[in-house]
C-alpha positions as CSV (number, residue, x, y, z in Angstrom):
1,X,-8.8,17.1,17.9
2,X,-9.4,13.7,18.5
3,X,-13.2,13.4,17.3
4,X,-11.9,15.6,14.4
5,X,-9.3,12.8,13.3
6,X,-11.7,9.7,14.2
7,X,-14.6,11.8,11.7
8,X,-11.7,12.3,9.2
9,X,-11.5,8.4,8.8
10,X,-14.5,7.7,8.9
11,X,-15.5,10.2,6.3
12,X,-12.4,8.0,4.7
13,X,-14.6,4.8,5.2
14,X,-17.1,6.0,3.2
15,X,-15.4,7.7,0.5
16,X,-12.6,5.8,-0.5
17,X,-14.7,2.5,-1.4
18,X,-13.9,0.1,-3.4
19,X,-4.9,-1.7,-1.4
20,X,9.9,-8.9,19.9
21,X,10.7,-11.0,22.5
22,X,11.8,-14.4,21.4
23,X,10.4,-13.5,17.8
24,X,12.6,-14.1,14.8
25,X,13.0,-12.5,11.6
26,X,14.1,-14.2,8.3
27,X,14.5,-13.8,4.5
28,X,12.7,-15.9,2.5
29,X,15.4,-17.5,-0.1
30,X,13.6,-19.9,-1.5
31,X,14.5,-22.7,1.1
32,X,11.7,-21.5,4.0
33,X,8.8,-23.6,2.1
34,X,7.0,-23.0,5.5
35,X,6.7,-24.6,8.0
36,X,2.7,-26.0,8.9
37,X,4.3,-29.3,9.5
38,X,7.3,-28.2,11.4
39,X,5.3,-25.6,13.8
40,X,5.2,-26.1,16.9
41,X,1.5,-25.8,18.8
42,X,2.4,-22.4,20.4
43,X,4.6,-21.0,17.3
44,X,3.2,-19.4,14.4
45,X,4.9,-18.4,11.0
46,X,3.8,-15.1,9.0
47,X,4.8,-14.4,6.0
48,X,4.5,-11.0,4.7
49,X,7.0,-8.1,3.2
50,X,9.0,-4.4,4.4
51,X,11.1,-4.8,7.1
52,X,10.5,-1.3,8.2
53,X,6.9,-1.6,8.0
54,X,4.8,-4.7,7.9
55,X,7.7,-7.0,9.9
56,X,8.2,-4.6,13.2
57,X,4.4,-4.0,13.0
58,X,3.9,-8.2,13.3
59,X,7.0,-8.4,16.1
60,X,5.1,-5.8,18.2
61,X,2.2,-7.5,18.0
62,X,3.7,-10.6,19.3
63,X,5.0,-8.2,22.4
64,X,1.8,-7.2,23.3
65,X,0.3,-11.0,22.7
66,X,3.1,-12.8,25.0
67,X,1.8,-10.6,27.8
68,X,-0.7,-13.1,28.2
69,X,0.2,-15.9,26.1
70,X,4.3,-16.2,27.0
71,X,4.7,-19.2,25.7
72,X,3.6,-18.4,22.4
73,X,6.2,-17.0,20.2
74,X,5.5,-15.7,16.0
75,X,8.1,-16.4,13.3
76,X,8.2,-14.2,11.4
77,X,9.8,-14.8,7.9
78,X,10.1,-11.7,5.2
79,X,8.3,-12.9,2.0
80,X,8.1,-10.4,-1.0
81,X,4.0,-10.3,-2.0
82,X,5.4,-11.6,-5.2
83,X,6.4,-14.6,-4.0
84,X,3.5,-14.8,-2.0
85,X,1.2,-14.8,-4.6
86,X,3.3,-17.6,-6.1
87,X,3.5,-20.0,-3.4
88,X,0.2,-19.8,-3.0
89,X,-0.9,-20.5,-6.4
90,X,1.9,-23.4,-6.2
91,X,0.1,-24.8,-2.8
92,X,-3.6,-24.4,-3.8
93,X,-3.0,-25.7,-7.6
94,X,-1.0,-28.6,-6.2
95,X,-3.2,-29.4,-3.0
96,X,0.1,-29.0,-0.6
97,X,-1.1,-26.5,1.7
98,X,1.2,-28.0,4.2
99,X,3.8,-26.0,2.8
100,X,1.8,-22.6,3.5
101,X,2.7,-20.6,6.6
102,X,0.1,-20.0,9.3
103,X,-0.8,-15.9,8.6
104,X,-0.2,-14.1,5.3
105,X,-0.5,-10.4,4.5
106,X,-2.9,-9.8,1.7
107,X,-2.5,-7.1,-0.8
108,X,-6.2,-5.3,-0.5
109,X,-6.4,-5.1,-4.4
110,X,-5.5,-9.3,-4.9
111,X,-8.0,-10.3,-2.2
112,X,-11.4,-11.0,-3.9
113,X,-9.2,-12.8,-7.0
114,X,-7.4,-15.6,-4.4
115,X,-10.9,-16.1,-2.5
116,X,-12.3,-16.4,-5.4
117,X,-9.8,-18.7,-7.1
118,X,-9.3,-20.6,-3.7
119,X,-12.2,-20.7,-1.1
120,X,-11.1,-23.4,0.8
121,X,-7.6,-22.1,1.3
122,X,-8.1,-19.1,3.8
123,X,-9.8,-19.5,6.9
124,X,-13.2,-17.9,7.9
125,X,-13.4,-15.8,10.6
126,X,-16.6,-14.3,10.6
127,X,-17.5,-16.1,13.7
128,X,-14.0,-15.7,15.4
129,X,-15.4,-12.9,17.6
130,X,-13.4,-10.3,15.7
131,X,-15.3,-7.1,15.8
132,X,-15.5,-5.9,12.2
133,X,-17.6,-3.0,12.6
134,X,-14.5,-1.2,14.9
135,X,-12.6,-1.0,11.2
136,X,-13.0,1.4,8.5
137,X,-16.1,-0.1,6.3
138,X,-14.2,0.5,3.2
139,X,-11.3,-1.9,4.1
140,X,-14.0,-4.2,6.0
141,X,-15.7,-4.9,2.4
142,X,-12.5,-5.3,1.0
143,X,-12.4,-8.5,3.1
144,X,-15.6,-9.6,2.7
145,X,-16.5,-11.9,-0.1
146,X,-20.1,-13.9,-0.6
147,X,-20.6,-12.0,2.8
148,X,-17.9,-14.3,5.0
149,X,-14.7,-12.5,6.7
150,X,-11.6,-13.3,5.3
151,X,-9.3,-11.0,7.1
152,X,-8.3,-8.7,9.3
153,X,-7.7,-5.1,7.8
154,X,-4.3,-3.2,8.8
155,X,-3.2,-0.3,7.2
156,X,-4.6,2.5,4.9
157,X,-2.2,3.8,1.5
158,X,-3.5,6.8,1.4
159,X,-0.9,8.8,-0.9
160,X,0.8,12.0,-0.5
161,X,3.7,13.8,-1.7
162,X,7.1,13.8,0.5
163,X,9.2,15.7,-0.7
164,X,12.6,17.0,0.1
165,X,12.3,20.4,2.1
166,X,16.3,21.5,1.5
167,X,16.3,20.3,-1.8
168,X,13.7,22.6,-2.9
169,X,15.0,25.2,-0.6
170,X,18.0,25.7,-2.4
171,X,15.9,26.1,-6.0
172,X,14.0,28.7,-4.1
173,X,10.8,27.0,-3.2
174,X,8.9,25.9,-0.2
175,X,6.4,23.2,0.2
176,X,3.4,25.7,-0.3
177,X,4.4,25.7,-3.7
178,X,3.5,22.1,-4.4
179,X,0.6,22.1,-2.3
180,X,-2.6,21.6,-4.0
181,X,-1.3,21.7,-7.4
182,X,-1.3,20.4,-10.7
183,X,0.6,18.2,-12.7
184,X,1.7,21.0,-15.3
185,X,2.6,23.0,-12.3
186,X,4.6,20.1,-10.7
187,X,6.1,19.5,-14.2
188,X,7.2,23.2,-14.3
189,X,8.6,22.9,-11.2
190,X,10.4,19.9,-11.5
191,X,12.4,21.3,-14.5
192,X,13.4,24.4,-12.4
193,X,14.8,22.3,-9.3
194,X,16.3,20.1,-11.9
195,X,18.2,22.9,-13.2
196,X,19.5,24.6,-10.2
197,X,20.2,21.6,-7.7
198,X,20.5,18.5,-10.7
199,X,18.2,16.5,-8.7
200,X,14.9,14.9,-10.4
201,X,11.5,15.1,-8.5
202,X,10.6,11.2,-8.5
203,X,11.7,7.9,-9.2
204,X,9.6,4.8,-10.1
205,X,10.7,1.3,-11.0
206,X,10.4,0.9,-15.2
207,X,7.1,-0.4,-16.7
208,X,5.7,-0.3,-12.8
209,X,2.5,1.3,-12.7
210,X,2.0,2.3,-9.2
211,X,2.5,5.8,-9.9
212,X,0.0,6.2,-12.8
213,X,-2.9,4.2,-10.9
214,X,-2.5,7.2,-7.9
215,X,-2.8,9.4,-10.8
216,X,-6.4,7.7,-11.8
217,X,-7.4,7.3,-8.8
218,X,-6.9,10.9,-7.4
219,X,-9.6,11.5,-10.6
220,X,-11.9,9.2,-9.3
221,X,-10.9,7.1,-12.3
222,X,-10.1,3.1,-12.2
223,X,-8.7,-0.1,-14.5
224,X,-12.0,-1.3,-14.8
225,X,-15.5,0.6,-15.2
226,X,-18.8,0.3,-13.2
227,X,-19.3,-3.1,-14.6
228,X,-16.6,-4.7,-13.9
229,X,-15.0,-4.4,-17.4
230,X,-11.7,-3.5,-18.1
231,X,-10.8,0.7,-18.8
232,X,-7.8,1.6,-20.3
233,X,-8.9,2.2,-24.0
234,X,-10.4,5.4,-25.1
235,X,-10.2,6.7,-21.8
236,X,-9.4,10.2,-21.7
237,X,-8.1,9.9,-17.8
238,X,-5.5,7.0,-18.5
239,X,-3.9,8.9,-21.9
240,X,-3.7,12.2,-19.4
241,X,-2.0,10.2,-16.6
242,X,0.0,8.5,-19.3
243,X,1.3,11.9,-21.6
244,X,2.3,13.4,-17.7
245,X,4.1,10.2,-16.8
246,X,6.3,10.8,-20.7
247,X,6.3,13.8,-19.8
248,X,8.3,13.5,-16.6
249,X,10.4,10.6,-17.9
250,X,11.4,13.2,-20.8
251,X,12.2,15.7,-19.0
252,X,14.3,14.1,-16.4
253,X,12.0,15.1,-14.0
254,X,11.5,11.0,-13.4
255,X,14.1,8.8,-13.1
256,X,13.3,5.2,-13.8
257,X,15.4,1.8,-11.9
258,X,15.2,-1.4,-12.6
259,X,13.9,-3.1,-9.0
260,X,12.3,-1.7,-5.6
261,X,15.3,-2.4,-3.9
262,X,16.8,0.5,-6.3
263,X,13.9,2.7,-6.3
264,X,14.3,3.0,-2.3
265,X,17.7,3.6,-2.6
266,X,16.6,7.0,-4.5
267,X,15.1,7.9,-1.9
268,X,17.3,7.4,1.0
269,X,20.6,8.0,-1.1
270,X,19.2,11.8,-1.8
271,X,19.1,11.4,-5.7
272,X,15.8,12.1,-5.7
273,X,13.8,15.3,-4.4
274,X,10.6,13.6,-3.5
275,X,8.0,10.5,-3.4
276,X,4.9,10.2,-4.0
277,X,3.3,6.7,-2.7
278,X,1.2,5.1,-0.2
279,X,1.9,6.9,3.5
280,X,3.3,3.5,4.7
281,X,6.6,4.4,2.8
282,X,7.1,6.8,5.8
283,X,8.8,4.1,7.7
284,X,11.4,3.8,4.5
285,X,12.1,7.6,4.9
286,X,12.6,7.9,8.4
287,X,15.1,4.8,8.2
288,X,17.8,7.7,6.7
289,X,18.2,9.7,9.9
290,X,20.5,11.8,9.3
291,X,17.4,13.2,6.5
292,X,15.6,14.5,10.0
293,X,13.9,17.8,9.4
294,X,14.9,18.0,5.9
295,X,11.6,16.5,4.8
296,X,7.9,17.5,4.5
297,X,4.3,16.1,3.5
298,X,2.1,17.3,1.3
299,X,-0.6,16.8,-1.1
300,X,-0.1,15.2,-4.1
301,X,-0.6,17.1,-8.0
302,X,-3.7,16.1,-9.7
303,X,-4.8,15.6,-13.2
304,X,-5.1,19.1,-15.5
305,X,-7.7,18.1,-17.0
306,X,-9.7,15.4,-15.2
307,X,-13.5,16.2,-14.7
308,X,-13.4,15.0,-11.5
309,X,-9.5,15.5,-10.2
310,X,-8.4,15.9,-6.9
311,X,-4.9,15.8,-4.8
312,X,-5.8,12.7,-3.5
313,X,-5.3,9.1,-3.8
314,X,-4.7,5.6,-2.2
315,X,-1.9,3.4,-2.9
316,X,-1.5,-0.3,-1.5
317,X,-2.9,-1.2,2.2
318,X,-3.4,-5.4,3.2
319,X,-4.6,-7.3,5.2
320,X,-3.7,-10.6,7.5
321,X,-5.2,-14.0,6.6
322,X,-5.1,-17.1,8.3
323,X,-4.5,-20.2,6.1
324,X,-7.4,-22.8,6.9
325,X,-5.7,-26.0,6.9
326,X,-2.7,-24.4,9.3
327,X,-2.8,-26.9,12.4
328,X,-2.4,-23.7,14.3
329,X,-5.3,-22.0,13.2
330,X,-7.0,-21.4,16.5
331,X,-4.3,-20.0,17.7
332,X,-3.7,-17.7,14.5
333,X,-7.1,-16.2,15.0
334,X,-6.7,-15.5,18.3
335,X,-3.2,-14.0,17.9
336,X,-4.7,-11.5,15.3
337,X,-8.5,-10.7,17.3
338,X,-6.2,-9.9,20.9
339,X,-3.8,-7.7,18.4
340,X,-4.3,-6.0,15.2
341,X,-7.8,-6.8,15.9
342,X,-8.3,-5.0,19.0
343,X,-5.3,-3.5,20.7
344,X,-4.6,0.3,20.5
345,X,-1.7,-0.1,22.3
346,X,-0.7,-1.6,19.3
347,X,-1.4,0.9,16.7
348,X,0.0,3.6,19.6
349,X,3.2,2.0,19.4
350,X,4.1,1.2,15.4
351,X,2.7,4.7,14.7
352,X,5.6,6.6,15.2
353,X,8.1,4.5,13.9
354,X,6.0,3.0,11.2
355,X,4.0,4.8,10.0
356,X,1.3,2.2,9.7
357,X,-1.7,4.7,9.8
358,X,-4.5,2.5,11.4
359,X,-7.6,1.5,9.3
360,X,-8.7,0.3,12.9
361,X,-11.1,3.3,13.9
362,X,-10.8,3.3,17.8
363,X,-6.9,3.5,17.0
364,X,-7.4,7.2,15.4
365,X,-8.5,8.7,19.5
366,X,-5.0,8.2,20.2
367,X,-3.1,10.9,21.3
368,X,-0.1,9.8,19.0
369,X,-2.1,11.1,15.9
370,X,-1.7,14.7,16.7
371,X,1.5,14.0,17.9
372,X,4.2,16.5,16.3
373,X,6.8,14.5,14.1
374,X,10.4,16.0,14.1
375,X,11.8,14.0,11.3
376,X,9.1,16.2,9.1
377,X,10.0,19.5,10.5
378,X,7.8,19.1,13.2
379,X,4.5,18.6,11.2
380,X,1.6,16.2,12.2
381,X,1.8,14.1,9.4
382,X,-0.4,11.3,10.7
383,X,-3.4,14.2,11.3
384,X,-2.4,15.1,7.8
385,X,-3.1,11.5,6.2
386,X,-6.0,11.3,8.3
387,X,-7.3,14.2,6.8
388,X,-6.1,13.4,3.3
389,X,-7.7,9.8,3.7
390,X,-11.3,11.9,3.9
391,X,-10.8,13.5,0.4
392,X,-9.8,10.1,-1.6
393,X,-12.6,9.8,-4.4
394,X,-14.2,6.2,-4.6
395,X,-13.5,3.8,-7.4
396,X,-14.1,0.5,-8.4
397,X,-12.3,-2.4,-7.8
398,X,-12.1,-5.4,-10.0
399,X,-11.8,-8.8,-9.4
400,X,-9.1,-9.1,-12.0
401,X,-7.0,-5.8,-10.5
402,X,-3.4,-7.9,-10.7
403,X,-4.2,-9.0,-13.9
404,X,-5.1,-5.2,-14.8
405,X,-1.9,-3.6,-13.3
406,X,0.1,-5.8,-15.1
407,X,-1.5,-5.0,-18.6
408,X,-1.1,-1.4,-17.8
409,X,2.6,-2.0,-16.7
410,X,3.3,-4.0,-20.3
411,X,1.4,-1.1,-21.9
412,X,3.8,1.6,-20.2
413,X,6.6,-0.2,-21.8
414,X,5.4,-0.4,-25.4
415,X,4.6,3.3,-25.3
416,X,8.2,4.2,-24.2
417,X,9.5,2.4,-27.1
418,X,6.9,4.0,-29.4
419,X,3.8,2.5,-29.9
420,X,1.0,4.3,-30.1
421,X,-0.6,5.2,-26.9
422,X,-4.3,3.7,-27.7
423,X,-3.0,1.1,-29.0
424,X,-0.9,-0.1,-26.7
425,X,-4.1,0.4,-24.3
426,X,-6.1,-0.9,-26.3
427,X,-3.7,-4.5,-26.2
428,X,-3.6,-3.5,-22.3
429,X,-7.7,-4.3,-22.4
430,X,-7.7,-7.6,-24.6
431,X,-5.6,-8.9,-22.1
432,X,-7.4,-8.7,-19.2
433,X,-10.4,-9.5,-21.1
434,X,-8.9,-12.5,-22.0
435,X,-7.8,-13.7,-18.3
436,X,-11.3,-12.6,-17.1
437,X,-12.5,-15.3,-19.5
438,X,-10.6,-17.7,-18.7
């Protein structure tokens, strides 16, 4: 079983190409403007998001590194990637790095732009003794830019659908009946649970679109075409993935909030039947325990009409940087090659109440992956995403993929107040062809 999981990665690798003790744990308000100048030799500050993900993942790691380094201890200081992003604009644009924590986590899909943009801000470590070939060679080129290591992967988003096992029971369904199907189908079905329990399938935040980039992605589709240019016009994949997403909002099927914070409380509140995201929302699931073995995993639906659709996708996955001019940054690489760089123990541990599905390959011979999980009626999810992870069509990334998420986003939103769909696309492309040549 466990050569069977480590092949289904690595199949994954090839096909998804080209997103503790004496720790503490804060909330960035706006007052933590880091802390470079303030650490202390044998403290480091991380910044990164998800306090049931990301921030136990980064405590346990500093566990497992004060086992041999006790007098090293890792703030850790929750920072939306938002404001991420921003800071480090603000710091890079301004030349105050000093301000800049010591480890960030990188959304996969924003890498290439920020290395790009800022070379000297983010420290190489292709010579840092990390061993690069033990990760998944998809999210290993992810990090690689002008052929220099800029980071250390961590997790895979490979999407599926969770759904809501008790919910559907009571319309009459089971999870084999939203296995492997398609978005007509999930539509039908939607209305039908809709009507007999008055729950909607999904949620998603308004103008967000997560949701309809796993739907383009599941079709082997992408923002941007082979060349790098931006794909929303004309493109008969993005108007299908579009019309469902109507479709759903329409119907009711799709309930739209107005932040995350509100779209997880769909989830965990029980007003809505299912998700359908990156398998690191797992960890946001399991927090509502009194949900336990009221929920299953599945595949996700694909496109109708799609030449190349599938049932799956990849949503989200990072990665942890180290800032060059942090006075720890030694100590930063070390912390990350003697962790997330190297230790299953690791991986072994944040599995089951993460969720964090490694992109670290000697990770996958763990027995934890075949490991039953009870919250799921019993169902070996993280075998499942492994296997799932195989199937995930490449695509292309673009430099420019922020900059394309938000046009589609701003698009989404004209076409729910009525403007025509390849029109509103159609603006969605002038305006990443405008930041591309800026």
């Amino acid at each position: 079983m466990k050569k069977k999981i480590l092949a289904a990665i690595l199949t994954a690798a090839m096909t998804i190409g080209m997103v503790g003790c004496g720790s503490t744990s804060s909330s960035d308000n706006g007052n933590n403007s880091a802390s470079n100048t303030e650490a202390s030799s044998n403290e480091l500050t991380v910044w990164c998001w998800d306090a049931t993900f990301n921030i136990p993942a980064m405590e346990e790691a500093e566990k497992i590194y004060q086992k041999d380094h006790p007098d090293v201890n890792v703030n850790v200081v929750e920072t939306s990637w938002e404001d991420i992003q921003t800071k480090l604009t603000t710091a890079a644009t301004s030349g105050q790095t000093d301000t800049l924590p010591d480890i960030i986590l990188m959304n996969d899909t924003a890498l290439l732009n920020n290395v790009k943009n800022y070379p000297d801000l983010f420290a190489d470590l292709s010579d840092s003794g990390i061993d690069f070939s033990k990760f998944a060679s998809y999210k290993t080129a992810i990090g690689t830019v002008d052929g220099k290591n800029y980071n250390v992967p961590f997790d895979s988003g490979v999407t599926a659908l969770f759904i809501r096992t008790d919910v559907i029971g009571e319309a009459g369904y089971s999870i084999d009946d939203f296995t492997d199907i398609t978005w007509s189908k999930f539509i039908e079905l939607g209305e039908d649970v809709l009507a007999k329990t008055g729950k909607p399938l999904l949620s998603a935040q308004a103008g967000g679109p997560d949701l309809l980039i796993a739907m383009l992605r599941s079709a082997g589709d992408s923002m941007f075409d082979e060349d790098g240019n931006p794909n929303f016009a004309g493109n008969d994949v993005v108007a299908e993935a579009v019309e469902d997403y109507e479709t759903m909002v329409d119907k009711g099927i799709l309930v739209e909030v107005n932040d995350w914070d509100q779209y997880i409380g769909t989830i965990n509140n029980g007003t809505v039947a299912s998700v359908i995201n990156g398998c690191w929302i797992t960890s946001t699931i399991q927090a509502q325990e009194d949900q336990s073995g009221d929920w299953g995993v599945t595949t996700m639906p694909r496109l109708d009409n799609a030449p190349n659709a599938t049932n799956y996708s990849n949503n989200g996955g990072a990665g942890w940087m180290v800032m060059n001019d942090s006075p720890n940054k030694d100590l930063a690489i070390d912390f990350l090659k003697n962790t997330f760089a190297s230790s299953t123990e690791l991986y072994d541990t944040i599995l089951p109440t993460t969720g964090a599905v490694a992109t670290y390959l000697p990770a996958a011979e763990s027995d934890a992956y075949s490991q039953e999980n009870e919250f799921f009626g019993g169902d070996k999810i993280y075998e499942r995403f492994a296997n799932y992870g195989a199937e995930v069509p490449a695509i292309t990334l673009g430099q420019y993929w922020e900059e394309a998420k938000s046009a589609l986003g701003t698009a989404l939103t004209q076409i729910q107040q009525g403007q025509d769909i390849q029109e509103a696309l159609k603006e969605a492309d002038d305006t990443v062809s405008f930041a591309m040549s800026e």
